[in-house]
N, C-alpha and C positions, 0 to 999 in steps of 0.2 A: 868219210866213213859211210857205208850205204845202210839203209835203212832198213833195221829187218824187223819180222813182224814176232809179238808176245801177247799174253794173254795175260794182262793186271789184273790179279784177285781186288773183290768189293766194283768192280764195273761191267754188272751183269753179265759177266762171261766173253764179254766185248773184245777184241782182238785191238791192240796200241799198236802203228806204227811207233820205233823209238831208233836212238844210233845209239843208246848204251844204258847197260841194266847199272846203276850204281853201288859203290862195296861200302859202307862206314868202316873206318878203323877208329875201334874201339879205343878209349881211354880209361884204361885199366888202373890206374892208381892217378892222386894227386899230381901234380905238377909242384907242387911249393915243396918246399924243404925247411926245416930248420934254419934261424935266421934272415927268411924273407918274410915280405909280407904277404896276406891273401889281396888273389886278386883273380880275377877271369883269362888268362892271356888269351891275345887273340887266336883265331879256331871255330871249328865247327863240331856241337855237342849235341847231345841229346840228353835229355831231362833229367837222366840218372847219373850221366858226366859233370853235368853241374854241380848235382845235391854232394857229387864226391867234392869238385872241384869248392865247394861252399863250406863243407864239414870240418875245415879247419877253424872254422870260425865259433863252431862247437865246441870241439874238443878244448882247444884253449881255455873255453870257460870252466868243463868239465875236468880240465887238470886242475885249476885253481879251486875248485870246490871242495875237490876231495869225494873219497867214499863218506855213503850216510853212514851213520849211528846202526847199531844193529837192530834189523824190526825194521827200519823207516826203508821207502823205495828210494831207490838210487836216484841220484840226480838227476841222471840221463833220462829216467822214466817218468821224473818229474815234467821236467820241460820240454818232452816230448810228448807227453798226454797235453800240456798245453797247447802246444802248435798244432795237435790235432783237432783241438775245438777251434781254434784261433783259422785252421782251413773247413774245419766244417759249417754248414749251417743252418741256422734254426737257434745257436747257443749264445747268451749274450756275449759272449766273446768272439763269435763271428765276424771274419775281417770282410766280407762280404754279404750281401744282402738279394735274392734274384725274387721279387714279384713274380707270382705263378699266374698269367693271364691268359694263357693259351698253352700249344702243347709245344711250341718254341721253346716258351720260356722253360717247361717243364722239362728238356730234354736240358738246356743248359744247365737247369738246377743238378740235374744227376750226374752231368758230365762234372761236375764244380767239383760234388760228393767223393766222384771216383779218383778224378784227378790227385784230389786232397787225402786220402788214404794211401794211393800209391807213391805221392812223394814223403810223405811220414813214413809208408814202409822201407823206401830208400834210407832215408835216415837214421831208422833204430839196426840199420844191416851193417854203417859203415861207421865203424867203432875205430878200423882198425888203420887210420891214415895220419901222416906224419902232421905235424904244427909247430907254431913258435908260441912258445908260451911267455915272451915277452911282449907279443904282438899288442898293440891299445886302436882301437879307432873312434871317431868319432861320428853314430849313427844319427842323423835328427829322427826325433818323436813321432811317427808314424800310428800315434793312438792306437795303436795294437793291446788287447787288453791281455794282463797276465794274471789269471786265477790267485786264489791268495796261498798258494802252498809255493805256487812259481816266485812270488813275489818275494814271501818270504824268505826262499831260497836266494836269491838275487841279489838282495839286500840286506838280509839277516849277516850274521855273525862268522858265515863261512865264506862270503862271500868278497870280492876284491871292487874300487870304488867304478870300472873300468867295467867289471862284465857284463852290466846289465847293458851298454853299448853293445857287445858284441853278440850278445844274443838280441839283443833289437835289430842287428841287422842281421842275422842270419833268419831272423825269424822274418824280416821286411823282402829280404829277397828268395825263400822259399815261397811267400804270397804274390811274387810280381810273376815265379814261374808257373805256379797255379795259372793265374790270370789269362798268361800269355798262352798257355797251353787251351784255354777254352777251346778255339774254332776248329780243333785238329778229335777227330774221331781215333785216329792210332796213335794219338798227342806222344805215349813211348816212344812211338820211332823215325817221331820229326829233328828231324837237323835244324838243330840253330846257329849261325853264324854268329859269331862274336868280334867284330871287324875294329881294326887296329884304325878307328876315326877319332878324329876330334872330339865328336858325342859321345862315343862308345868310350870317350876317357873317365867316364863319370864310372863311378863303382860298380864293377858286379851288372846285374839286369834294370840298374836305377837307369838305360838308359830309354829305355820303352814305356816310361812312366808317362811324358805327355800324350802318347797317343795310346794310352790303357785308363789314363781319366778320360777321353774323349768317347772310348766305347764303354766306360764303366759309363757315364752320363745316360747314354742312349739304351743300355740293359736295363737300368733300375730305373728309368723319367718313363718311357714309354716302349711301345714293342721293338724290338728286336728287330731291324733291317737286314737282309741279308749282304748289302752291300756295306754294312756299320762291320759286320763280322769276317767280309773279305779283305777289306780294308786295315782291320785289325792284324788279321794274320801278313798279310801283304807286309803291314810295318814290322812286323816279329821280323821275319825272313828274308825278304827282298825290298829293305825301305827305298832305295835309289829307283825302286821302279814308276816311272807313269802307267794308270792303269786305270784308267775310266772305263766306266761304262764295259767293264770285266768282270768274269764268272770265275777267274783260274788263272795260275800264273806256273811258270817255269822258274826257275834259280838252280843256282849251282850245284845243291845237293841233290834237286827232286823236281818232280810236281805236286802244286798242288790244283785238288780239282775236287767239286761238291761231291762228298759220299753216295752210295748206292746201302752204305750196312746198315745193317740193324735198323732198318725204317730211320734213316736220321733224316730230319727236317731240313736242315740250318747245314750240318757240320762239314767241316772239310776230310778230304782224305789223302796222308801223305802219299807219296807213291816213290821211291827212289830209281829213277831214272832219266832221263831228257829226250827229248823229239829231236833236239838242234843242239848240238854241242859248238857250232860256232859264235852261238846267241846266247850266251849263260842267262841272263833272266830276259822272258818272254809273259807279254800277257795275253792272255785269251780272252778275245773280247766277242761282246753278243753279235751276232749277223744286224741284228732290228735295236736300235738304241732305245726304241720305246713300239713294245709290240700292241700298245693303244693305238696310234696311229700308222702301224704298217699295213701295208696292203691286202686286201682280202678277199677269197675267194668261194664262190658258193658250190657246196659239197656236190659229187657226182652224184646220178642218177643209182638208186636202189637196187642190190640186185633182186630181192624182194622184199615184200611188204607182208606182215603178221598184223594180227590182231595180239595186245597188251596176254592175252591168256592163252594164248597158243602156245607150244612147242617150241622154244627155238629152236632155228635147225643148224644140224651138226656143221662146222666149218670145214670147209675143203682142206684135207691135210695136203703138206708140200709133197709134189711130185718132183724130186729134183735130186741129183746125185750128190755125194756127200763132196763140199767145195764148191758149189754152184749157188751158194748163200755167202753169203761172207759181211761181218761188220766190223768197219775198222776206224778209225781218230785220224783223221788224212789235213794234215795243214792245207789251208788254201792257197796262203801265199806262197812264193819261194823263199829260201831261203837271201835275206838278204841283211844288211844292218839296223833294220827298222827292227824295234823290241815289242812288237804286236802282232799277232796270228788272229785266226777261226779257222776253227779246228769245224768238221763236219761228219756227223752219224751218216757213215755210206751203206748203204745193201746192194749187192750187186747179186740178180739172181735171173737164167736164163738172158745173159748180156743185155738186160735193161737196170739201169741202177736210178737207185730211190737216193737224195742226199739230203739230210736236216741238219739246219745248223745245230752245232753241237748244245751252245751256249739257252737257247730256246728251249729243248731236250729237260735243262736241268730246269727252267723257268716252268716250262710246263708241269713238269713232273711236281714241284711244290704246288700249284695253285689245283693240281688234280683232288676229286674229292674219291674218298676209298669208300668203299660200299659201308652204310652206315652212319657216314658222318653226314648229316642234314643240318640245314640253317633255317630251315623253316618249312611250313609245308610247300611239298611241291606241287607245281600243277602239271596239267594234264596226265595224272596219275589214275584216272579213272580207267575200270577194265575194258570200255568202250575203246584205249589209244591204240590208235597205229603206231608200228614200228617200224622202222624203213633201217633192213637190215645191209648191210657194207662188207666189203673185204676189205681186210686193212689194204693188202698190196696196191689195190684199185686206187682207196684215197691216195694212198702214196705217191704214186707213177701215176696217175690220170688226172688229180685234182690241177685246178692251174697256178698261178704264180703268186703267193702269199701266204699268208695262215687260212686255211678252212673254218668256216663259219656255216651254219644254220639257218635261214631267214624263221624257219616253222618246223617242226615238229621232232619225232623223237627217232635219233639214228644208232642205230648198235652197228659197230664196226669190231669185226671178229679179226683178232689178233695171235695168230699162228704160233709166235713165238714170243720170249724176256725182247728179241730184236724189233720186233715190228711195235710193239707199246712202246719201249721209246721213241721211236722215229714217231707215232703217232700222236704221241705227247709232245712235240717240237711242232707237230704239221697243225695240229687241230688250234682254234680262238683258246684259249683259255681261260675260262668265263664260266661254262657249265657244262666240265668235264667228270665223267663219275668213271672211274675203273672195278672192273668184277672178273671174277673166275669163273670159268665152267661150273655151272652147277650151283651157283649161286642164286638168288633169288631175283628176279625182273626187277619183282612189283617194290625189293625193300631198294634198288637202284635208281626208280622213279621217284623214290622217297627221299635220295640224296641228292645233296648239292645244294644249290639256290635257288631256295622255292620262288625268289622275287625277280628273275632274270628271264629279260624279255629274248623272243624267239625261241628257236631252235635247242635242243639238247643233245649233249650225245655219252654213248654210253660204251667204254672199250670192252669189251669179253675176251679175255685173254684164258690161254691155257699154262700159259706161264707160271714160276712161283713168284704171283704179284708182292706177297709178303716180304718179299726181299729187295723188291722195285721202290715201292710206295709207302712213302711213310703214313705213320697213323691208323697200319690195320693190326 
């Protein structure tokens, strides 16, 4: 199949080579029926296929309870205002806990929030699905707390000696798909595999449980890695994969690869398509296994030099016919049986092309600082500084072989387009990067970053909508 070219929404307008856009078909009702038991069969679902595919484990309890008394709420609105605190948090029934330390964390705590809203509102929608109401299982104790009108309900006098099992486990595995959905920004429209394995013979989502304590450890003990959360997802989705030293992976249903929305920090983004449909899961791994010791290179010559309160002056707009730019996700290697690519940010403009590894791109673009965010004061922020102003194209196509670095002073590199900030966020050290818009202010960019960071600084001026690039503005 040959490769043709698309534009995936959420990746700055970026053009994907791929060999095929992918279709989900949907799973419009249950699978069990009367007389079976619940169970996941094997398959590929997504979040709301679940909570259908789970909702027998509901209703079961829901026929044995009965309608309330007149006046009282329904059963159904009893124990689902529980699971709603039971997914929320802040409530002591919180089945989870996120430390707000940064704006990492702060981005997971809201992803938790939303997550946990839209799978309860899956729930109170799907009333209408078939069950066995002789069904029994047996859930272990998952310390899930249950409010005392739930409990009462459960255990009181309407209740059977069996159900509070089976809402322990519909409630246990509504929280493992919460969980699992953390590192996914469009978490609705991630495909889950549910694989006909040995492991996957454990119940339901119980099978993601040892490597969902591993990253629940590292969420709540200390800050958030971004490889703890690829990792994570990686095991949701493509567990058989090797994948060191990786930003992004391929499988069967999608890609996954670091978000560009909503300023996310951390999060992933699914994307339903593949680059290589000979290779069902692929991972994308960084160019630089550790860009501390990669090789580095010192920035080109200026095209001019400002004083800190001058003018800045206006960037060369492109002179170039429309198609004479182009950026696109070009695999390095060829296709072959090896389950690892690098993928590479191309520009190709007037037959000279710009290539950043892709993987760097997203490195950089975290450690970027957005106008505003400062760590301390910075120096040479006096109105006395030079600026030693750049084209981006220059750094790009003329700098030499490695990440760009600074020995001294302060360089504003003007970026044309959403294309050339990222390429220049893969190109530049990332160390004391600050990004700003036309028209922003110099002197509050001198103020950002890290005021304790020896050498050189540099400072991207884009016309871009950075807002959509860069997290944290």
């Amino acid at each position: 199949m040959s490769p043709t070219r698309t534009t995936l929404a959420l990746l700055a307008s970026l053009s994907l080579r791929i060999e095929a856009p992918l279709h989900h078909t949907a799973v419009s009702e249950s699978k069990l029926t009367k007389g079976k038991g619940w169970y996941l069969p094997p398959g590929a679902y997504t979040a709301r296929e679940i909570m259908r595919l789970n909702a027998p484990l509901l209703e079961t309890v829901l026929h044995h309870l009965g309608p309330s008394p007149a006046g009282e709420p329904s059963a159904r609105d009893i124990l689902l205002d529980n699971m709603s605190l039971n997914l929320s948090l802040g409530d002591s029934a919180s089945t989870l806990t996120i430390p707000i330390k940064n704006p990492s964390s702060t981005e997971l705590a809201q992803q938790a929030e939303d997550i946990g809203k839209t799978l309860v509102g899956y729930a109170r929608s799907m009333a209408a699905v078939e069950y066995n109401p002789n069904y029994e299982i047996r859930s272990p104790c998952e310390a899930h707390i249950w409010k005392q009108q739930a409990a009462q309900l459960l255990f009181g006098p309407r209740s059977r000696e069996h159900l509070p099992q089976l809402f322990n486990e519909y409630l246990h595995q509504t929280v493992l798909l919460r969980d699992s959905l953390l590192p996914f920004k469009n978490y609705e429209d991630v495909i889950i595999p549910i694989e006909a394995t040995e492991d996957n013979k454990k119940r339901g989502m119980r099978w993601i449980q040892p490597s969902r304590s591993t990253f629940l450890v590292e969420l709540i003990s200390k800050s958030l890695s971004q490889d703890a959360l690829f990792k994570f997802a990686k095991a949701l989705l493509a567990p058989s994969l090797i994948a060191e030293n990786s930003y992004g992976f391929q499988y069967e249903h999608g890609l996954i690869l670091p978000s560009f929305f909503d300023n996310s920090f951390r999060l992933f983004q699914f994307h339903p398509a593949v680059m290589d449909s000979m290779t069902p899961r692929v991972a994308y791994k960084y160019q630089l296994e550790d860009y501390y010791t990669a090789p580095r290179t010192e920035i080109i010559s200026a095209d001019t030099i400002i004083e800190a309160d001058e003018r800045i002056p206006a960037a060369e707009p492109v002179q170039s016919a429309e198609g004479q730019t182009e950026a696109a996700y070009v695999p390095l290697a060829k296709r072959s049986c090896t389950a690892s690519r690098q993928l590479q940010l191309s520009i190709t403009r007037d037959n000279i092309i710009a290539s950043i590894d892709l993987g760097q791109v997203f490195r950089g673009r975290r450690y970027a600082y957005p106008l505003g965010k400062s760590q301390g004061a910075s120096a040479n922020s006096t109105p006395n500084t030079r600026i030693h102003v750049h084209s981006a194209w220059k750094v790009l196509t003329e700098s030499g072989i490695g990440l760009v670095i600074a020995k001294e002073g302060i360089h504003l590199i003007q970026a044309r387009s959403s294309v050339e900030l990222l390429a220049l966020l893969g190109k530049l050290y990332p160390e004391s990067v600050t990004v700003m818009k036309e028209g922003e202010s110099l002197e509050a960019a001198l103020r950002s970053g890290k005021g304790f960071s020896k050498g050189g600084r540099f400072i991207i001026q884009t016309n871009a909508d950075a807002e959509s690039i860069m997290p944290g503005r």
